[in-house]
N, C-alpha and C positions, 0 to 999 in steps of 0.2 A: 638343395642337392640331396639331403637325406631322404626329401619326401620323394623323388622321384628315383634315388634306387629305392626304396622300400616295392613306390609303385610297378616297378619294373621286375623286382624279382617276382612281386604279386603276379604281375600278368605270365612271365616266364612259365610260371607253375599252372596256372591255367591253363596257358595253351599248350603243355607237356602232358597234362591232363587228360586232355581235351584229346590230342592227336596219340596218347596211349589208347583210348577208348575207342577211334575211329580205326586203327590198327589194329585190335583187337579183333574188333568186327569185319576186318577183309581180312584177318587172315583164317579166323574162324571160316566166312566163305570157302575162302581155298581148299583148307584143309578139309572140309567136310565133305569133297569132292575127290582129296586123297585115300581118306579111311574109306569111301563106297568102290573107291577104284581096286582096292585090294582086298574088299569080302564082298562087296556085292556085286558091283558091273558086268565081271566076269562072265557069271547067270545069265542076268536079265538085259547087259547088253551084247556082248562079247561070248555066245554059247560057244562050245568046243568038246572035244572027244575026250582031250587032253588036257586038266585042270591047270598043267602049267603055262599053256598054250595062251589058255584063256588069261590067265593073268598079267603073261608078256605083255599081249596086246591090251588090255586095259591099264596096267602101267606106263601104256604107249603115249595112251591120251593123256593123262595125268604129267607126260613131261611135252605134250604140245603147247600148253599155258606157258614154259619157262620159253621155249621159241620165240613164242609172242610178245614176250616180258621186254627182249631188248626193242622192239619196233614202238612200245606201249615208253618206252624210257624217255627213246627220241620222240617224240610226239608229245608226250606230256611232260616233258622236261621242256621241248621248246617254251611250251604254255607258260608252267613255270617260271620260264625266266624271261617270259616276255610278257605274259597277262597279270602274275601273279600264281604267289604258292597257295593261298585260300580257294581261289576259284579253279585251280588245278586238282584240289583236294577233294572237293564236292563233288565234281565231274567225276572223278576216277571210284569213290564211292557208289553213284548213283549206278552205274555201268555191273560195276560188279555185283550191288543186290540186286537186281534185273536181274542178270544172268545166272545166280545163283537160283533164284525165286522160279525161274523158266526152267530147269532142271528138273526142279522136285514137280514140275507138271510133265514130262515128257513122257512118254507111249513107252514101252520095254521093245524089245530085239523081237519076242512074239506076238508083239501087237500089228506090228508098223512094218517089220523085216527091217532090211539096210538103214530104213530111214533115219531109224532110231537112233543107233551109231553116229550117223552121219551129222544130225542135231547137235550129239552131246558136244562133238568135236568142236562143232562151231561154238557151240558156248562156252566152251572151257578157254577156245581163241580170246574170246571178248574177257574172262577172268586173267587170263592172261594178260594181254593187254591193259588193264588196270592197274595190277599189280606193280606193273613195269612203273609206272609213273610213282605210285601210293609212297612207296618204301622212299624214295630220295621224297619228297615231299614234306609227311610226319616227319621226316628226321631234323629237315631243315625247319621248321617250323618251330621247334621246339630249342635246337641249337642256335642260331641266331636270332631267338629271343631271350637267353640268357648269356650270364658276362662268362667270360672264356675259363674261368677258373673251375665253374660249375657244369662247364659243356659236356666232360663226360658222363657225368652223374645226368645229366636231364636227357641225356640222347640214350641211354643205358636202358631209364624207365621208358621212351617210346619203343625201345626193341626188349620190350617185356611184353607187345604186343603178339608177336609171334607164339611163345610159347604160351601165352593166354589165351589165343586164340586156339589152341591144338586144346588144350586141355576143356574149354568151352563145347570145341568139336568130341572132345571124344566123354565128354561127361552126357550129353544129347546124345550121343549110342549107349553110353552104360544105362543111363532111364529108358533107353529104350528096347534093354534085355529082357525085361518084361515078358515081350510077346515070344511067341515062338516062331520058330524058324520060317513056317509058313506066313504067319500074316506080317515079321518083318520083310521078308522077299517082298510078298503083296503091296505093302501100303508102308509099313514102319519108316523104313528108311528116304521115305520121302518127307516125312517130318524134319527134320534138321537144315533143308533146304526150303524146304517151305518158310519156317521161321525168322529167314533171314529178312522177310522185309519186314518186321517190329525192327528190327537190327538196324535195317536200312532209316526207316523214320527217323530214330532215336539218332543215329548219327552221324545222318544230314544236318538237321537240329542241331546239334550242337557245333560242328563246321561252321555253320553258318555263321554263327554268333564269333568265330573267333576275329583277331586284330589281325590283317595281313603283316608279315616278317619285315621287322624295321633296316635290315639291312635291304631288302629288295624295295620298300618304299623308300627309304633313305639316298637307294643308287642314281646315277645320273642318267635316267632315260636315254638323252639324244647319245651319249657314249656307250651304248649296251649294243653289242653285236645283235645284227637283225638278223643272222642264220648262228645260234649257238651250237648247234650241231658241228656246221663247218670250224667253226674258231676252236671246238675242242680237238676234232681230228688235226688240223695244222698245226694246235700247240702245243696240244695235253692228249695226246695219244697216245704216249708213253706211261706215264700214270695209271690213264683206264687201263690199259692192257698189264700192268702189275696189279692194279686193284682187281680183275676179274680172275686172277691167277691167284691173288690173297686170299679171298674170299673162298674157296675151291674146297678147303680143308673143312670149312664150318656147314657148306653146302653139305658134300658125300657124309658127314657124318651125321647131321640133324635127320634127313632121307632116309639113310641106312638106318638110324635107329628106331625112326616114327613110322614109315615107311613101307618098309623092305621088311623092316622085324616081325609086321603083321603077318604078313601072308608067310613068309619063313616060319617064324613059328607053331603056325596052325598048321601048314599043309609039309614041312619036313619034319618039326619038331614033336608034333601031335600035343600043343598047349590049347589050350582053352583062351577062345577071345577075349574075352573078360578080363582074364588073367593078363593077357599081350595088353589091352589098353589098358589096365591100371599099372602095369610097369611102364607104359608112356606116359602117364600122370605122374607117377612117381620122377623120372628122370625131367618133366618137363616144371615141377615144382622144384626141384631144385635150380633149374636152370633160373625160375624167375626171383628166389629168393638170390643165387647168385651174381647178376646182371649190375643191379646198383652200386653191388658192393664194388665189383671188380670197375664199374665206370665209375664210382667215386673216387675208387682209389688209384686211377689216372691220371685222376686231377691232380696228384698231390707226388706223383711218379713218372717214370719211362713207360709213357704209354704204350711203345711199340712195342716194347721188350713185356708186356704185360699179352698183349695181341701175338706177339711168337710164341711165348712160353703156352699156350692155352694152344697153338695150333699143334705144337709138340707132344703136349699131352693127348691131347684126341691122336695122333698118328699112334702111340705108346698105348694105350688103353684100348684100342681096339681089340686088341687080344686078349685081354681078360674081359672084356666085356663077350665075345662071342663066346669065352669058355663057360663063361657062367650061365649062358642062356642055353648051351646044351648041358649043364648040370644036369636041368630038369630040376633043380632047388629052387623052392622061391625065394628063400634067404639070399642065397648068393645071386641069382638073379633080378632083387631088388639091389644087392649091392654095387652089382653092374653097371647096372641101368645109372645109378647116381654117381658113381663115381666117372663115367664117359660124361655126364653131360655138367659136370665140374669147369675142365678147361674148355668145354662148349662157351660154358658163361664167362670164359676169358677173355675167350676172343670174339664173342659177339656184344660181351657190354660193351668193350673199347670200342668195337668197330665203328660206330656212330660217329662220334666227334673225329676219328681218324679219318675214315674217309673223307667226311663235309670237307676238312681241310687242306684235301688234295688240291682243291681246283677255287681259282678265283671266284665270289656271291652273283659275278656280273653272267658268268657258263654253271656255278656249281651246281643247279639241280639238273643238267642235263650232263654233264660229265658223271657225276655220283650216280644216276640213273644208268647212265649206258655201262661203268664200267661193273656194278653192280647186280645188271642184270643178265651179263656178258659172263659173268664170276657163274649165274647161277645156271645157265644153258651147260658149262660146260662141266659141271658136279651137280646141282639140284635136280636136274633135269632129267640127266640122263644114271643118277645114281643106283636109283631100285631097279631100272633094266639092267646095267651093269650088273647088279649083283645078284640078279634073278639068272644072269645069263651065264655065268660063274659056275652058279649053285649047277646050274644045268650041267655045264661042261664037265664041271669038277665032283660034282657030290658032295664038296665040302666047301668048310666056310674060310679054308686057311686063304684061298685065293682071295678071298672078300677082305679080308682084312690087311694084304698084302696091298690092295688096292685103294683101302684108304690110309695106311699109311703111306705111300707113296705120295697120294695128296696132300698130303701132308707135307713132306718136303720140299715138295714143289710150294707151297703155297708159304711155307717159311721164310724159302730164299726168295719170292717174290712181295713179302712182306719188307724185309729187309732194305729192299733197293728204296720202298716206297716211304715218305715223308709229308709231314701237315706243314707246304709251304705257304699254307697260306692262313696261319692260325690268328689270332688279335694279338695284339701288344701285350694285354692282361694275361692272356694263356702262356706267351713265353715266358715271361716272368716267373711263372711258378714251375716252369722248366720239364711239363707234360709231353712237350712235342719227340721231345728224345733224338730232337739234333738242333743243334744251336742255331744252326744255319737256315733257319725256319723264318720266312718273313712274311710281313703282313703285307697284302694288296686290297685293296676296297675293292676294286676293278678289276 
């Protein structure tokens, strides 16, 4: 008995490992097609008369990929939970270094005309589409290889993927400050996308080698719905559609700050790039120092009430985070930056082990995918147009911030209704789920 939890925590940690490192690396992809969408694209794919003009529309394509994310959720969540979470993992991988790799080869808007555009779109379709699957995936891979007591602390460190990934993406632009203005437009900025297939080798390779998730090998095949898609709409449609409402708050703010900040601050604020991606470094280092703590300490608390209290603070700090970045100090504008992305890591270390436990092992990588990616169309997606669109209207940033506090409330009280009905015996025990009435289904 000893030897095999020993063995079991063993593997737990490897494959949390394993699917941080794979997350990592697709969201690095992503994101290195956000940071080009808001200083480069504009140029070289998207010219215009009008520098704001330009950037609408290259923020445009940048929220085409979250479109795609819910179709990429149902499709590779069916896999998921019908082929398996390992071979669903490598697939959604393989897909995205492609497309990312295909990017940093593409012709500019003055090479090619329309066509150029027209490419990106479709590639960013296919990132998109990836993505949609990736994130329920890593999460479950990791959480249902560990015992319930530890599921927020191990799901915490796969969504330390995200902000590892950003800071990977934007540390590959700061080395590549270097050049000047002309030969990054030329060639520079195809570096960071070219580089993704060592990314890609490295962690296919390691997918490969992992143990498919004992709970989807452990389930009863002949009883496993053979359209999961369908069995979540008819039973668990209610969930997703509060899970994609919950999520809403951590979308508009991670966007707005990674995002939206760039191109704001360059082109209203007159900061220096440099400057804008090392205060995403800075906010997004804390985010990753934060994440374990706040999933660890799930484990051992009210988890939802940990996932509220973090969606609250992001509504509440957006206001002194945008006062600080028009300071014009970098003191307090480093301040900012770390104090917003504080209750970020509240509500995105919990989020992990909360949602997996929305939905029965037998639908959950396609429930958590759809409701997920559903969350992120309707804040990740469309955040930095929102607030490009504001900026426009308004000339100021008070509407911006009005805007993500309201997400915020909204995503509080749709937190609220939502519950882990379907956590392990060992999880309720230590009384994480934050309602008693939390029961376990294998099915």
């Amino acid at each position: 008995m000893v030897g095999e939890t020993t063995h079991r925590k063993t593997t737990a940690r490897k494959v949390t490992v394993a699917s941080l490192v794979g997350t990592t690396i697709e969201w690095y992809e992503f994101f290195i097609y956000g940071t080009a969408a808001a200083l480069v694209f504009p140029a070289l794919f998207f010219p215009s008369e009008d520098p704001l003009v330009g950037i609408l529309v290259s923020l445009s394509t940048f929220a085409v990929a979250f479109l795609a994310r819910p179709i990429g959720g149902v499709v590779f969540g069916h896999l998921g939970d019908r082929v398996g979470r390992k071979a669903t993992l490598v697939l959604t991988l393989m897909l995205m270094g492609g497309a990312t790799f295909a990017i940093g080869l593409l012709p500019t808007y003055h090479s090619v005309g329309v066509a150029a555009p027209v490419l990106l779109v479709a590639l960013r379709v296919i990132q998109g589409l990836s993505l949609g699957g990736e994130y329920g995936g890593s999460v479950l891979m990791a959480v249902e290889h560990s015992r319930g007591r530890r599921r927020g602390f191990f799901g915490s460190v796969v969504n330390m993927g995200a902000p590892a990934g950003l800071l990977l993406a934007n540390g590959v632009y700061l080395g590549l400050s270097v050049l000047s203005e002309d030969a990054f437009l030329s060639w520079g900025w195809r570096v960071p996308f070219l580089l993704s297939v060592i990314l890609l080798v490295v962690g296919t390779v390691i997918r490969l080698r992992l143990s498919e998730s004992p709970e989807f090998a452990g389930a009863d095949s002949a009883s496993a719905p053979r359209t999961p898609f369908m069995t979540v709409i008819a039973s668990h449609l209610g969930p997703a559609l509060l899970m994609m409402l919950a999520y809403a708050s951590a979308g508009v703010t991670f966007y707005i700050g990674t995002v939206f900040s760039l191109s704001f601050g360059t082109t209203t604020l007159g900061i220096e790039r440099d400057l804008l991606l090392l205060l995403v470094v800075v906010g997004n280092l804390v985010a990753i120092v934060g994440l374990p703590f706040f999933g660890w300490l799930s484990d051992h608390t009210n988890r939802r009430a940990i996932f509220i209290a973090g969606i609250l603070g992001m509504g509440v700090l957006a206001w002194p985070w945008f006062g600080a970045l028009a300071s014009g100090s970098i003191g307090w504008m480093v301040l900012g930056f770390s104090a917003l992305f504080i209750p970020y890591a509240a509500t995105y270390g919990t989020m992990a082990a909360f949602f997996a436990h929305v939905f029965p092992p037998a639908v959950r990588f396609t429930g958590m995918s759809l409701g997920y990616t559903l969350g992120t169309v309707v804040s990740s997606a469309i955040a930095p147009l929102v607030a490009t669109g504001l900026l426009g209207m308004t000339g100021s940033w008070t509407a911006i911030a009005i805007y993500m506090s309201a997400t915020a409330a909204i995503s509080a009280v749709a937190a609220f209704f939502l519950s882990e009905r379907f956590a392990p015996s060992d999880m309720l025990r230590s009384g994480s789920t934050g309602r008693a009435g939390a029961r376990q289904d294998a099915h």
